[in-house]
C-alpha positions in Angstrom: -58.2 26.9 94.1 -54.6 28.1 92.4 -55.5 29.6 89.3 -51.9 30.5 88.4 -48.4 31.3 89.4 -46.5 34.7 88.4 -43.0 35.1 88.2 -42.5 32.3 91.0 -43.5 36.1 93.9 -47.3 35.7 93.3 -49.9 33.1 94.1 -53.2 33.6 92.3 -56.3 31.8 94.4 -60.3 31.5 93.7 -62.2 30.9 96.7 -66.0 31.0 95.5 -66.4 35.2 94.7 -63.1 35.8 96.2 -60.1 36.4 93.8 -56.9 37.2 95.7 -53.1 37.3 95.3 -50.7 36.0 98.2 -47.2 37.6 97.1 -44.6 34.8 98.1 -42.0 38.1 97.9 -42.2 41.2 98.8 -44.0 44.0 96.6 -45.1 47.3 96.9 -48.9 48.3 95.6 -50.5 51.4 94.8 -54.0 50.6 94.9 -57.6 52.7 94.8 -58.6 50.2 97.8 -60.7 51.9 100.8 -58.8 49.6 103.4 -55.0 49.9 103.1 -55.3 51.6 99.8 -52.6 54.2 98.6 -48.7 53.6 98.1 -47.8 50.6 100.3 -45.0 48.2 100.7 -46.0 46.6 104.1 -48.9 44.0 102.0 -49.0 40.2 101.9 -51.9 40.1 99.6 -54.4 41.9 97.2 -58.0 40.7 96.1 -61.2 41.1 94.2 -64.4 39.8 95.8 -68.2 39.6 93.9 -70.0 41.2 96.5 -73.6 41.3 95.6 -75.4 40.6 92.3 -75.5 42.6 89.1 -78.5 42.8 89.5 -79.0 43.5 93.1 -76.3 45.9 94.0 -78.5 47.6 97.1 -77.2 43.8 99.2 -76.3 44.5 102.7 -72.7 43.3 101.9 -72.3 46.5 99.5 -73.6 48.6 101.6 -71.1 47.4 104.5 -67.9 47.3 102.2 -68.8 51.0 101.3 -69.2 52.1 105.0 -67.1 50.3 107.0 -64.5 48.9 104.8 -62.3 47.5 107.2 -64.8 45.3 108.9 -65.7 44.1 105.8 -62.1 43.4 105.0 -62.1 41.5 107.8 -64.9 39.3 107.0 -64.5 38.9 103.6 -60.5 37.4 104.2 -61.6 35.5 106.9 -63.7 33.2 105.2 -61.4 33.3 101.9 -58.5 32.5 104.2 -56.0 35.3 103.3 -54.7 37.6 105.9 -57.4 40.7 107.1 -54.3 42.9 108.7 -52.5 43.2 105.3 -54.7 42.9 102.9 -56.3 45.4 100.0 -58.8 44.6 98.4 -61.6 45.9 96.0 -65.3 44.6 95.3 -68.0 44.2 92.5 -70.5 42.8 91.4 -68.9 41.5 88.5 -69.0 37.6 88.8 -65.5 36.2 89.6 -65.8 33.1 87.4 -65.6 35.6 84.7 -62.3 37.3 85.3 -59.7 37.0 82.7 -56.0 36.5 83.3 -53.8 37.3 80.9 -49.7 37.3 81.0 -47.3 38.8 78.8 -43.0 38.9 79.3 -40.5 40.5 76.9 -36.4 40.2 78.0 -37.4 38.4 81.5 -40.1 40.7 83.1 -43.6 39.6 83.1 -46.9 41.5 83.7 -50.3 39.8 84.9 -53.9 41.4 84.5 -56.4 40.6 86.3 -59.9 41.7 85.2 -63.2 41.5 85.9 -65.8 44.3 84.0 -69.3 45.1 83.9 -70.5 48.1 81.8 -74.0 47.3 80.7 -75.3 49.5 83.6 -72.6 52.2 84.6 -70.6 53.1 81.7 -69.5 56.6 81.7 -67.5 58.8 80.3 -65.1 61.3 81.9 -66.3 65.0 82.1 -70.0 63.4 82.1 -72.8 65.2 84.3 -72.2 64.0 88.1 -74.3 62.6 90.1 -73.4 62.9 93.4 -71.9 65.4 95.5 -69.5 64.3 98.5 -69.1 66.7 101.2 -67.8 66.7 105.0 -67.8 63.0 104.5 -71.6 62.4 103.2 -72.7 62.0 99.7 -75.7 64.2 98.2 -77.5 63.2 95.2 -77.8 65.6 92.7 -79.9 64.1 89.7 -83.3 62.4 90.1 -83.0 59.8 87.7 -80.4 57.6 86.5 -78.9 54.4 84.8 -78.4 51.6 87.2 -75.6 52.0 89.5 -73.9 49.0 89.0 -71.0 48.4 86.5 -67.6 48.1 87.4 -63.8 47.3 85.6 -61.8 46.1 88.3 -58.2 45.7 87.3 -55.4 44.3 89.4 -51.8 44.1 88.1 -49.1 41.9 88.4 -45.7 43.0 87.6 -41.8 41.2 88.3 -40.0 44.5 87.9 -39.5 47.2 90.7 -41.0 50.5 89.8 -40.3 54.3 91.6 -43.3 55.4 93.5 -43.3 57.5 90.6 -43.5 54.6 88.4 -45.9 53.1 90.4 -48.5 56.4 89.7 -47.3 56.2 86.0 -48.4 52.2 85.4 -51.8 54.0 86.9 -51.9 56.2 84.0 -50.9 53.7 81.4 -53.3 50.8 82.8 -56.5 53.5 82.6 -55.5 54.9 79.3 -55.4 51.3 77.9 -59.4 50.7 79.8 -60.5 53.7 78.0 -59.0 51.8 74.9 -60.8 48.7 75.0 -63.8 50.9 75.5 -63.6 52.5 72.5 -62.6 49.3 70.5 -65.8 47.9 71.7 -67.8 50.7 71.2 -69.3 50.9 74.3 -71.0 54.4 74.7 -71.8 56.8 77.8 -75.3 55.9 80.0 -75.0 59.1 80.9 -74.6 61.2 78.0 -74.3 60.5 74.1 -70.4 60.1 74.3 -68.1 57.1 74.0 -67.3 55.5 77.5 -63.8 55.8 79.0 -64.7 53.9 82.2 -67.8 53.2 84.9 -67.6 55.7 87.9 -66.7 53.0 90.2 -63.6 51.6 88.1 -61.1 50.4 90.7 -57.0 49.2 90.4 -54.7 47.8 91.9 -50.9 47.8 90.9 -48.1 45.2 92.1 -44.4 45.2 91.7 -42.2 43.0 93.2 -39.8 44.5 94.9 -35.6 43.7 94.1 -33.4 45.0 91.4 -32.9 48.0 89.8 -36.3 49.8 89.8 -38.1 51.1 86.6 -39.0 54.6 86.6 -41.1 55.1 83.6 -43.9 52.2 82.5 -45.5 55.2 80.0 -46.7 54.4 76.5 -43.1 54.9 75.2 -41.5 52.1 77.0 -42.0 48.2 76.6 -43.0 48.0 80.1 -46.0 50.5 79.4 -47.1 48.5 76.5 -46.7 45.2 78.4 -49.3 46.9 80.9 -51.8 48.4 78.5 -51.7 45.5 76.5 -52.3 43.0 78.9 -55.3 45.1 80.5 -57.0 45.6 76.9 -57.0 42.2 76.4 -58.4 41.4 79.5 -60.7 44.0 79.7 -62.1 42.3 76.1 -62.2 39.0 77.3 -63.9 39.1 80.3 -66.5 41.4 79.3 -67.4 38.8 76.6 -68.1 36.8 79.1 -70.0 38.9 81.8 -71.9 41.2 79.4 -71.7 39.1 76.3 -70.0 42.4 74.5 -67.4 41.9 71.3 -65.7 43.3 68.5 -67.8 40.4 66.2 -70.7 41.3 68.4 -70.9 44.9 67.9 -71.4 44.8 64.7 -74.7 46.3 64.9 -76.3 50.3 64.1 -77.8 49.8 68.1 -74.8 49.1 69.3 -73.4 52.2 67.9 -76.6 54.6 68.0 -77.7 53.6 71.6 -76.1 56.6 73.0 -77.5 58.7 71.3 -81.1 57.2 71.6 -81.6 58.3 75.2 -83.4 54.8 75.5 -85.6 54.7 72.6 -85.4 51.7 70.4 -84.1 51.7 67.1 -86.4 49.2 65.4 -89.9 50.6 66.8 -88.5 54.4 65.9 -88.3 53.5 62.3 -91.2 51.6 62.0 -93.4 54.5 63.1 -92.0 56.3 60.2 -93.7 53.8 57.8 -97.2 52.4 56.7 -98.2 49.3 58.1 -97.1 47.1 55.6 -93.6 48.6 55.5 -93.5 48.8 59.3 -94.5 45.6 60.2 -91.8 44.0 57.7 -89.3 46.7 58.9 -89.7 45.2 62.7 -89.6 41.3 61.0 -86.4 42.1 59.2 -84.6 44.6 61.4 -81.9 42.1 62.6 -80.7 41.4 59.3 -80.2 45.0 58.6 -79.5 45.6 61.8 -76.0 43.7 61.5 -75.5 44.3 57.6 -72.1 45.3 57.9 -72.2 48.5 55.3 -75.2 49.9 56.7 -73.4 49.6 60.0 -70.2 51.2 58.5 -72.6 54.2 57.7 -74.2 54.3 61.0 -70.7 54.2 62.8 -69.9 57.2 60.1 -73.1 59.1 61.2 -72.1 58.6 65.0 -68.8 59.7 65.0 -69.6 63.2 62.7 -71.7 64.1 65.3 -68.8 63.7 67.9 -67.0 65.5 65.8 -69.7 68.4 65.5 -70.8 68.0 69.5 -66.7 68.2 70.2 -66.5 71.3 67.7 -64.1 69.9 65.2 -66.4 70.4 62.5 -68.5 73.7 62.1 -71.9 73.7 63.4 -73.1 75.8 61.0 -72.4 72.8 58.1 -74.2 70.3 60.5 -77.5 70.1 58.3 -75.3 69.2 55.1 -72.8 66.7 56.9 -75.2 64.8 59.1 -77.6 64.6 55.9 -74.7 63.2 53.4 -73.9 60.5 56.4 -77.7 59.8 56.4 -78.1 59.3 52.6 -75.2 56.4 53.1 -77.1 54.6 55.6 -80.2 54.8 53.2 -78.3 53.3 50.8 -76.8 50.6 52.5 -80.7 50.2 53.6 -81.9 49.6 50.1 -78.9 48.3 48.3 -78.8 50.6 46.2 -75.5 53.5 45.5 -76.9 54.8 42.2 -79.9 56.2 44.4 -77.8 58.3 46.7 -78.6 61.9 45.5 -82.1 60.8 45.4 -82.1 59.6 48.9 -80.2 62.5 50.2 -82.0 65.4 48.9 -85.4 62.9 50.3 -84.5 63.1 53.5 -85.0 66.4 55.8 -81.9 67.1 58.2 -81.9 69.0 61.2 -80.7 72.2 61.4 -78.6 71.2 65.1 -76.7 67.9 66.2 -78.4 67.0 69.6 -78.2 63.8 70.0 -81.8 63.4 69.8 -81.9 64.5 66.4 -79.3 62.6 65.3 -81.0 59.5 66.3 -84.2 60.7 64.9 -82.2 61.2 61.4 -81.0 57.6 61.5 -84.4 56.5 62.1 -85.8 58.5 59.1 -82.2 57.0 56.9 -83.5 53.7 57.7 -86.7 54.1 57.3 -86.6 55.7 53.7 -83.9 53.2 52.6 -86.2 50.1 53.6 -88.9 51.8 52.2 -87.3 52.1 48.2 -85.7 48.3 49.0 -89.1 47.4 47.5 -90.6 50.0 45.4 
């Protein structure tokens, strides 16, 4: 099926879980592909392909397009009908119904995104613990337990303007400076630490630019070109993880969504429950949505989130944690209870730790919520 046309040079098909683009003129691609991947201008076509299951990302097809990625190739364009020899692709297990398109054009060039993202499993941030080691071509684990593997932002890029093969590594930059954007406009935080996500580990791209014309040599933030390029990705990125992982701005709204991280898989509602009687509790767990989503007690919950990145990234002292973590605390209390004229009370109520792990900042939040819900009904 033609999904769309771009700039009259590029064909955009959707064969079942095969996404692909057949340029109609020459381009040259700098791509993260393990077949025919690198700086090329020698391709007739680029895809995306769904190949396994969110849920089951151990398939055999996985498994072959990681070891032998050009017999996979082979297969996988075979049966879409684009052409094996010239061909890069990447793969996910994102589901290709959900990819987003968007196209953008200022003064006669255009730029296409086209995204597919899953997060809920792998989201990362850079700098984050490893997990793997590669060496002399084999791969050694090096942690015992961890989130699911799958979760992957695939990006591929459409653009009618010739770029430098210097150009061609900066619209890289741009493009994955603009994913970590998205990220953090979504809130989506680290399964592997208590950071903010800039990415899944297995986040591939690939880059087209037609070839003809005078070529553009710098797509960075500073030029339109760079901003067509992160713009379209960000809003790609948005829309089709609202489709695959049901994840928005409207939706995140919520203290989980912004105190997961640091939770280390505890949940929220049952950990400030236990701080109550049974009474309390029991209509802590019925009501916890509404609070949940009340958007001033998530205001103070983002607050408390982000002064703990500031203390964990050293911008604020770690000796003043107890008194800034416990003034952040106090304002989710009060957004708990609905009540500003009790804030000295609240504050001086609760007991703050004396570090920032992110253990104990979760465990304060608990304690704020607890206490606030606790004085909603005294």
């Amino acid at each position: 099926m033609l999904i769309a046309t771009c700039y009259d040079a590029v064909e955009i098909h959707r064969v079942e879980k095969f996404i692909y683009g057949r340029f109609l003129r020459p381009h040259r691609v700098i791509s993260t592909c393990r077949a025919a991947g690198g700086l090329r201008d020698d391709l007739e076509c680029v895809y995306n392909h769904q190949v396994c299951e969110p849920s089951g990302p151990s398939h055999n097809a996985a498994i072959n397009a990681w070891e032998d990625p050009i017999a996979y190739r082979r297969m996988v364009c075979q049966a879409a009908g684009a052409p094996p020899e010239t061909s890069a692709g990447m793969a996910t297990a994102a589901n290709m119904m959900n990819a987003a398109l968007v196209g953008l054009a200022f003064r006669g060039v255009e730029v296409f995104c086209l995204a597919t993202a899953g997060v809920e499993g792998n989201a990362g941030r850079a700098g984050d613990p490893a997990t793997h080691h590669e060496h002399d071509g084999r791969f050694e684990d090096l942690a015992q337990d961890g989130p699911p593997a799958h979760g992957t932002i695939n990006l591929m890029f459409f653009l009618g303007q010739e770029l430098t093969a210097g150009g061609m590594v900066r619209a890289v930059i741009t493009a994955t400076e603009a994913k970590a954007v998205a990220l953090q406009e979504l809130a989506i935080g680290s399964r592997y630490s208590s950071g903010p996500a800039t990415g899944t580990g297995t986040d591939q791209i690939v880059i087209a630019a037609r070839l003809g014309g005078t070529p553009a040599t710098s797509p960075s933030k500073h030029t339109k070109l760079g901003q067509l390029i992160a713009e379209s990705a960000i809003q790609a990125i948005k829309e089709t993880l609202a489709v695959q992982n049901d994840l928005s701005a409207s939706g995140q709204c919520s203290c989980r969504a912004h105190l997961a991280r640091f939770a280390a898989g505890r949940d929220l509602a049952a950990s400030a429950a236990a701080l109550l009687d049974g009474d309390h509790a029991a209509l802590l767990r019925q009501n916890f949505d509404v609070i949940d989503r009340d958007p001033p007690t998530v205001a103070a919950a983002a607050a408390l989130a982000h002064v703990a990145d500031e203390l964990a990234w050293g911008i604020l002292p770690a000796s003043a944690a107890p008194e800034i973590l416990a003034a952040q605390a106090a304002q989710m209390a009060v957004a708990a209870c609905g009540a500003p004229e009790l804030w000295p009370a609240l504050r001086q109520s609760l007991a703050p730790p004396m570090g920032h792990a992110p253990e104990q900042v979760f465990d304060l939040a608990c304690q704020a919520l607890a206490l606030g819900f606790a004085r909603k009904w005294r």
